[in-house]
C-alpha positions in Angstrom: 82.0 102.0 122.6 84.3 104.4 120.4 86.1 101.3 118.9 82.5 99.5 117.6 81.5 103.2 116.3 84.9 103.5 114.3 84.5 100.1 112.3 80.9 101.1 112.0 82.0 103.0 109.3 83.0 99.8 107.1 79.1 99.0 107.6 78.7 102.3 105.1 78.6 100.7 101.8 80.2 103.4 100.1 82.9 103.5 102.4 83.2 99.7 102.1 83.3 99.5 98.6 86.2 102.0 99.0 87.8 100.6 101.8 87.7 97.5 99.8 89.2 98.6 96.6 92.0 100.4 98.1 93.4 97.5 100.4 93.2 94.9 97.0 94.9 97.1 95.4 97.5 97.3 97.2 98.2 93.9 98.2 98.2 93.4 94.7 100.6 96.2 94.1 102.8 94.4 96.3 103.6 91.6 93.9 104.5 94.1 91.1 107.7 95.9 92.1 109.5 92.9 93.1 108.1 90.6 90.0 108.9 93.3 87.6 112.5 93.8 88.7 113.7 89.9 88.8 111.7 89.6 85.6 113.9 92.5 83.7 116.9 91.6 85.6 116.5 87.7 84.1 116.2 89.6 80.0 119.2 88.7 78.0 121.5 91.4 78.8 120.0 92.7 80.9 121.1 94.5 83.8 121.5 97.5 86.3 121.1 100.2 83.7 117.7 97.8 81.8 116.6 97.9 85.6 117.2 102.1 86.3 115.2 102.9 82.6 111.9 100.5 83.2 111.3 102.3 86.8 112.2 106.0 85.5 110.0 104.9 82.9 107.0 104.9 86.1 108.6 107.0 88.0 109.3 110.3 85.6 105.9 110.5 84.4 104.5 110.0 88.0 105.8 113.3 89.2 105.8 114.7 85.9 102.3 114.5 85.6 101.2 114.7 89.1 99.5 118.5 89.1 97.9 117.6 86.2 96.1 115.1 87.4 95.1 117.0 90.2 93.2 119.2 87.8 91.4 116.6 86.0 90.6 115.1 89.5 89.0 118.5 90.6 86.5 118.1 87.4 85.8 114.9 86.9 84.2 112.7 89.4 86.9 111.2 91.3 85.9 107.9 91.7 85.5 107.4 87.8 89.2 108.4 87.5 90.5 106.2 89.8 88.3 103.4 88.3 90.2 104.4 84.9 93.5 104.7 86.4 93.2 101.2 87.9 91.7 99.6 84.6 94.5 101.3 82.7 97.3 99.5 85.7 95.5 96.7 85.1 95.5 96.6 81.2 99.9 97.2 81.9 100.2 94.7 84.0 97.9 92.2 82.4 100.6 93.2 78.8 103.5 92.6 81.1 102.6 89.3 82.7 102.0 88.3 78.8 105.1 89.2 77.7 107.4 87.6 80.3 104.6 84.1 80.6 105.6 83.8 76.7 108.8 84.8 76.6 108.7 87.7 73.9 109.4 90.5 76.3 111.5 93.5 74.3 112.3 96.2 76.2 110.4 99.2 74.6 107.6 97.1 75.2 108.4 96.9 78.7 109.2 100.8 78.9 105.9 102.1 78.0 103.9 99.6 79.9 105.8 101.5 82.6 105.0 104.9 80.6 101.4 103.6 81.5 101.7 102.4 84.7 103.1 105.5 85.9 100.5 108.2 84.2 97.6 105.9 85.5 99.0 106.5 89.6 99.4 110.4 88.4 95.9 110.4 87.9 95.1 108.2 91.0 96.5 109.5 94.2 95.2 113.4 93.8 91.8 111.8 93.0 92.3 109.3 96.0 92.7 112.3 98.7 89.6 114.3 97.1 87.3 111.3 96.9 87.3 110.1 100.6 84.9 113.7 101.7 82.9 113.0 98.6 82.0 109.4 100.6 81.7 109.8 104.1 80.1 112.9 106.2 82.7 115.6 107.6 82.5 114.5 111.0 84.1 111.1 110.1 87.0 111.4 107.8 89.5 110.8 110.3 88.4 107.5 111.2 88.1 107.1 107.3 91.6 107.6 106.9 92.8 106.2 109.4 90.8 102.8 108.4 91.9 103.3 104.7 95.5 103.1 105.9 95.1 100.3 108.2 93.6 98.1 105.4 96.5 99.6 103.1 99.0 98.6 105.4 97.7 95.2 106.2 97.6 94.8 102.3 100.8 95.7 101.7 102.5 93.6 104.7 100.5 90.5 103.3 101.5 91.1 99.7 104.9 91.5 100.6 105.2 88.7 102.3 104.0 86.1 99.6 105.7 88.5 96.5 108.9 86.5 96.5 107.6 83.3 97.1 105.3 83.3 94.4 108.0 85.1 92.0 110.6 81.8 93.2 108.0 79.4 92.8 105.7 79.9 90.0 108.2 83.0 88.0 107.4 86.6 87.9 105.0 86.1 85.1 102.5 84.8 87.3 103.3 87.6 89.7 102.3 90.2 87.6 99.3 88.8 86.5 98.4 89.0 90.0 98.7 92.6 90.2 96.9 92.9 87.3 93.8 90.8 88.7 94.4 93.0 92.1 93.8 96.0 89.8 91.1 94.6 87.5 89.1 94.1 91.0 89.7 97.6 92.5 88.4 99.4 88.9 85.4 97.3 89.0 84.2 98.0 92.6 85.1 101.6 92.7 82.5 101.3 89.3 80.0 100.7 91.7 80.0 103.7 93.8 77.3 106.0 93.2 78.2 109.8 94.2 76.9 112.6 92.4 78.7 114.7 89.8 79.5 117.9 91.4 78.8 121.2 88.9 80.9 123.6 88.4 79.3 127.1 87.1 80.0 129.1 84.0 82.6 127.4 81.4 85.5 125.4 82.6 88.9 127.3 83.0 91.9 126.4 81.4 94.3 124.1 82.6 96.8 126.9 83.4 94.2 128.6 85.4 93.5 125.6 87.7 96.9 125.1 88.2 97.1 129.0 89.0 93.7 128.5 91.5 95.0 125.2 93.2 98.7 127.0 93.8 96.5 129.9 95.7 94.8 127.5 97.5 98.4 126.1 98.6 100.6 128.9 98.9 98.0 130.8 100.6 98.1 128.6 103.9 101.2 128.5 106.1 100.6 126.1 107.9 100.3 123.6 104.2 103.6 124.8 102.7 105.6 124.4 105.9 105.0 121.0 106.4 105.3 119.9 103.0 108.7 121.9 103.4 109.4 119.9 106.6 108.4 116.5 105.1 110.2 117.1 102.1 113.3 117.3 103.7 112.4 114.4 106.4 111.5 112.1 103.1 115.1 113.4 101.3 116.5 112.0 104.5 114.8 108.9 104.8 115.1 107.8 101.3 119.5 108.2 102.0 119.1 105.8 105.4 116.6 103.5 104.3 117.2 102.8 100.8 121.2 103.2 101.1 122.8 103.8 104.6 121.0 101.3 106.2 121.2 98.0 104.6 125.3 99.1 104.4 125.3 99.6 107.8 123.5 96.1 107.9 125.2 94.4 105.6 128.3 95.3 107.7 127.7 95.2 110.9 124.3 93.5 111.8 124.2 90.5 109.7 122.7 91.0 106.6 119.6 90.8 104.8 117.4 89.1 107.5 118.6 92.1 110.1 117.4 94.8 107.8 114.2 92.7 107.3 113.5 92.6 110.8 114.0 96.9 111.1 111.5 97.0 108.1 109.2 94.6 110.0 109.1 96.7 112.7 108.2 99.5 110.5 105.1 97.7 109.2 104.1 96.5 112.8 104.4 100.5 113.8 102.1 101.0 111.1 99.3 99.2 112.2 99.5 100.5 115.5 100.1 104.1 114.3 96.3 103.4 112.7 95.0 102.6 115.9 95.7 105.0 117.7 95.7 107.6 115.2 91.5 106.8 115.5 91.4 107.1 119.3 93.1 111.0 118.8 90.6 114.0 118.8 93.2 116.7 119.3 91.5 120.5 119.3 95.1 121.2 118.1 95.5 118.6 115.3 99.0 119.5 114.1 100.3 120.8 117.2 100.0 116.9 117.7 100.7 115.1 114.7 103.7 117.6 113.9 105.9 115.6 116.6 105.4 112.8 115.5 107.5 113.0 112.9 110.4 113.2 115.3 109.6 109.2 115.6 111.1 109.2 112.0 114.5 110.1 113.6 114.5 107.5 116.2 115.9 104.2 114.3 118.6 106.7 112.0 119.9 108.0 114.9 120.0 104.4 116.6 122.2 103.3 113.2 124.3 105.8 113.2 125.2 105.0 117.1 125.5 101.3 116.6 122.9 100.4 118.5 121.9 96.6 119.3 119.7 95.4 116.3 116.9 95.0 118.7 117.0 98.2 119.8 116.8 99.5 115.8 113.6 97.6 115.3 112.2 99.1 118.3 112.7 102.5 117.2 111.6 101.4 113.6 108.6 100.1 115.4 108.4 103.9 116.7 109.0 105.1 113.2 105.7 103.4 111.8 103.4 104.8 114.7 104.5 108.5 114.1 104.6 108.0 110.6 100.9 106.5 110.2 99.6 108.9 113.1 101.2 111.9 111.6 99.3 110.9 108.1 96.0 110.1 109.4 95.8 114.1 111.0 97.7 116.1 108.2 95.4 114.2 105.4 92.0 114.7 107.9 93.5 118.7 108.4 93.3 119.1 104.5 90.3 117.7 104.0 88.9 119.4 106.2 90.3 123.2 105.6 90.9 122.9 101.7 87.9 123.7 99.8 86.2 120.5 98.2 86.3 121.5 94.3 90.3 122.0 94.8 91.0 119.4 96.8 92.6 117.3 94.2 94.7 119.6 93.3 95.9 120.8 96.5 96.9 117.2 97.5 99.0 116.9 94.2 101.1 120.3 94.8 101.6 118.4 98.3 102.7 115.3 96.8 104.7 116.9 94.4 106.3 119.1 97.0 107.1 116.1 99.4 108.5 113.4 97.0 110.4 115.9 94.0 113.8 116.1 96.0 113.5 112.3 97.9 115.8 111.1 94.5 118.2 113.7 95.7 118.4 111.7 99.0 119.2 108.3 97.4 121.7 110.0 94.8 123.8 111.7 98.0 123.9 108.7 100.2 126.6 106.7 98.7 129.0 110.1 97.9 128.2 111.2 101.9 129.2 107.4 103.2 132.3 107.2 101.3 132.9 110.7 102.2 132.4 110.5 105.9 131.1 106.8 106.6 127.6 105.3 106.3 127.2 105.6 110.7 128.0 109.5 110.4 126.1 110.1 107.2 122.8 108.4 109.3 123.5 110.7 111.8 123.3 113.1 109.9 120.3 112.1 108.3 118.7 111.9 111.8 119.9 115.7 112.4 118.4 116.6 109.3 115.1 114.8 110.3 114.9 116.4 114.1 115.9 120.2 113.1 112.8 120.0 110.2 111.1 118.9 112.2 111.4 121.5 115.3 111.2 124.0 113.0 107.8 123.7 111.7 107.0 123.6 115.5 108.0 127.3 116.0 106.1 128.2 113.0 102.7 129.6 115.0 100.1 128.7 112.0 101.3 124.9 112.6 100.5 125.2 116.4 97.5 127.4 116.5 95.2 125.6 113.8 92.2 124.5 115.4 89.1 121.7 114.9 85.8 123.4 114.9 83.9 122.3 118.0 80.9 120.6 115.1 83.8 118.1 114.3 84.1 116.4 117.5 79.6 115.4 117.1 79.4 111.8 118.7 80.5 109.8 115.0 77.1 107.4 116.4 74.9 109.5 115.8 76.2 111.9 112.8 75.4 109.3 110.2 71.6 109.5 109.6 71.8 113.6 110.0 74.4 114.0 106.9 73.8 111.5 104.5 72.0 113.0 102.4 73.9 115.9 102.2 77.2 113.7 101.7 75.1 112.2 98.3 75.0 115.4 96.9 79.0 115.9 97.5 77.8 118.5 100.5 80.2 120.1 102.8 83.3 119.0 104.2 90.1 116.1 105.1 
């Protein structure tokens, strides 16, 4: 049955030791946001402008420092990276936890533990999209990915769920040192993976040069740029209704808090669905498929910005998590698979970079386009926004006409034993 022959894969003890790191992680990762924030909210003083400097501090050097971590993830090994980036999140949120358990907490402190924290996932998440074809054999890294994101959705709606109960109960102290523990485990099973160093000939290029190699790689493919275009004006859109227009519109209209916690259940329930069936999909075409997906994304904006029943919200958010987890699982196999191996890293940071640089522009417009035209209009036009991306990148041809090679469709049962050696060596392919 294709369903036993896609968890087969967790039987792979690379994959499982990777599968395994990643989900920890991020149910750990869950605790930290939300223990961090009522932690520096609770300093003496403290308040919105303490909160705004400790996640710039993370979030600047995130971005900042994204491309270059896509070089150093294209020549190092990859899983050695995200072993140090994860000791190094540990390390922060182990200082943290200390600080705010003893009660000597300053500030600066707090800051470059954030510094850290943030530099550590710059190095991570190019190394994270490069490493997955340096574990499992071509033929398989869809069901890889989508498995990797069911487990990091499952860890993420579990650690979400016990975050503020732990914070209210035991303090956010505790909460951190969670995440720190959750970290400490990932670094020390990814240690445990044994892939072989891949060579590059002659001596290495500068860093300038890589950047100028993995831009070639990126610019050079239509089909790459477009959607990162598309999605970078879909995420600018959905960080304005989510993070602003929609808990106003909720807040006024739909009861509150535990409406908008319902929408985002939906969300996370989509999710896990969107994994699902993301595995069952073989398209020939893959982003002739998973480019209309991302018209899901529209669904519970546009539902806001009508006043529709709260029921009727969650089920389009419930829409919104299948489209979006769908859509992931083929863009991130189609890059895998079509960007060459040695600048894979790299390619996957300009694509991160691309996607998430203007989302803060979202956020900052939101509250000037509600008071401007009113939070149900401005989600509307979020929603517009979102749809006309969205067709767009449909009528570019390169997004419609890409195509699978016939070898990646070889029954996933009986690839294993033929390609594992060749996966070892860091052989052939996201």
């Amino acid at each position: 049955m294709p369903e036993l022959r896609d968890l087969g894969l967790l039987r792979e003890r690379r994959f499982a030791v990777l599968f395994t790191a990643r989900t920890i992680a991020v149910l750990g990762s869950a605790f930290g946001p939300v223990a961090l924030t009522f932690a520096v909210l609770d300093l003496p003083g403290a308040g919105a402008g303490t909160l705004t400097l400790v996640l710039s501090a993370q979030t600047i050097p995130e971005i900042a420092l994204l491309l270059f971590g896509g070089v150093i993830a294209d020549r190092v090994p990859r899983h050695l990276l995200m072993m140090g980036s994860e000791l190094a999140s540990a390390l922060s949120f182990t200082a943290l936890a200390a600080m705010f358990l003893t009660g000597n907490s300053p500030v600066t402190a707090v800051v470059a533990c954030s510094v850290v924290i943030g530099v550590s996932l710059a190095l991570y998440y190019p190394a994270l999209t490069g490493v997955v074809p340096d574990v499992v054999p071509p033929e398989r890294l869809q069901t890889a990915n989508a498995l990797l994101r069911f487990g990091m959705n499952a860890g993420r709606i579990l650690g979400l769920s016990l975050a503020g109960g732990m914070v209210a109960l035991v303090g956010p102290g505790w909460a951190l040192a969670t995440n720190a523990a959750a970290y400490a485990v990932s670094a020390m099973l990814l240690a445990t993976l044994r892939l072989r160093p891949r060579f590059h000939g002659g001596s290495a290029p500068s860093i300038v040069a890589d950047l100028r190699a993995g831009w070639k790689e990126f610019s050079s493919r239509t089909w790459l740029w477009v959607t990162v275009l598309q999605f970078a004006l879909v995420i600018s859109a959905m960080q304005a209704a989510f993070g602003v227009l929609g808990p106003v519109v909720a807040k006024e209209h739909m009861g509150g808090a535990p409406a908008w916690s319902m929408v985002l259940l939906g969300q996370s329930a989509g999710t896990l669905v969107g994994v699902v069936v993301s595995m069952r999909l073989r398209p020939r075409r893959p982003l002739l498929v998973a480019t209309p997906m991302i018209f899901a994304m529209a669904v519970p904006v546009l539902l806001l910005g009508v006043g529709a029943p709260l029921f009727a919200v969650v089920a389009g958010s419930f829409i919104l998590g299948i489209g979006f987890n769908t859509f992931g699982v083929l863009f991130e196999t189609t890059m895998q698979r079509e960007i060459p191996r040695e600048a894979l890293s790299r390619v996957a940071s300009y694509d991160a970079l691309g996607t998430f640089m203007i989302g803060p522009l979202g956020l900052m417009a939101a509250a000037p386009l509600a008071a401007s035209v009113g939070a149900r209009p401005a989600l509307l036009l979020c929603g517009a926004l979102m749809t006309a991306a969205t067709a767009g990148a449909l009528f570019v041809p390169h997004i419609r006409r890409l195509a699978v090679t016939p070898a990646t469709f070889v029954d996933e049962g009986e690839a294993i034993p033929d390609v594992k050696e060749k996966t070892l060596d860091g052989g052939a392919a996201l």
